[in-house]
C-alpha positions in Angstrom: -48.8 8.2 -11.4 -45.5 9.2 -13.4 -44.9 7.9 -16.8 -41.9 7.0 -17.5 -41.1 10.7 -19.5 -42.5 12.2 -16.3 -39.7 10.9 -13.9 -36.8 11.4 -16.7 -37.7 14.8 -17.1 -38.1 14.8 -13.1 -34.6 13.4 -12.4 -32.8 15.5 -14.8 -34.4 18.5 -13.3 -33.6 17.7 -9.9 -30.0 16.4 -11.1 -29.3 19.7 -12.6 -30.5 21.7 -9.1 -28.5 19.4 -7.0 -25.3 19.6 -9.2 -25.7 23.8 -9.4 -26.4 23.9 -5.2 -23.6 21.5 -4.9 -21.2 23.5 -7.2 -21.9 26.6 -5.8 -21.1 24.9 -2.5 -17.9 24.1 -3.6 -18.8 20.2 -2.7 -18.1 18.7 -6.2 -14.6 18.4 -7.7 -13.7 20.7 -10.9 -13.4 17.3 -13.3 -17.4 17.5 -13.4 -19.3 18.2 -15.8 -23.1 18.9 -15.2 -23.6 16.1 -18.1 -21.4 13.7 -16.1 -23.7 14.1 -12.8 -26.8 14.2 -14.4 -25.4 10.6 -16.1 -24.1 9.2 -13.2 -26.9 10.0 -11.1 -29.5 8.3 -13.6 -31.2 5.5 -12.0 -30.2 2.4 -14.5 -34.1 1.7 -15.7 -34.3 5.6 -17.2 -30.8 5.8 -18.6 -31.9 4.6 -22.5 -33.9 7.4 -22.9 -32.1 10.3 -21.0 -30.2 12.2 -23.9 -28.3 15.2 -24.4 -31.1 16.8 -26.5 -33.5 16.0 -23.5 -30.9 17.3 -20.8 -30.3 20.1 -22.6 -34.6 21.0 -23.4 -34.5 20.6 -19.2 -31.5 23.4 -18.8 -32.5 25.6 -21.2 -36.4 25.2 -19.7 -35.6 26.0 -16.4 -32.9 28.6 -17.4 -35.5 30.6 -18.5 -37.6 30.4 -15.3 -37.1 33.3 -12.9 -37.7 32.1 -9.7 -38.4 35.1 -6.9 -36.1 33.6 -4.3 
């Protein structure tokens, strides 16, 4: 089971990927931000503890991570 830490840092991973396909994609508007998506997508019981600190410990995480695609 997920703790609560666990799905935060799960959903902003996966808000991040979704935001970056969808941008390449040319499916999300230019006023944007990947901040703003990551917020709005936020289910309501995580946003207190999602933060810009943690969102930015996720980018910079999997920015570092070369995936062999």
């Amino acid at each position: 089971m997920l703790n609560e830490n666990d799905k935060i840092i799960a959903h902003v991973s996966s808000a991040i990927a979704v935001y970056s396909i969808r941008s390449s994609n040319g499916m999300l508007t230019n006023d944007i931000s990947m901040i703003d998506f990551i917020l709005k997508t936020t289910p309501k019981n995580l946003e207190a503890k999602v933060s810009i600190d943690l969102i930015d410990d996720v980018f910079s995480y999997i920015s570092g991570t070369h995936f062999d695609t």
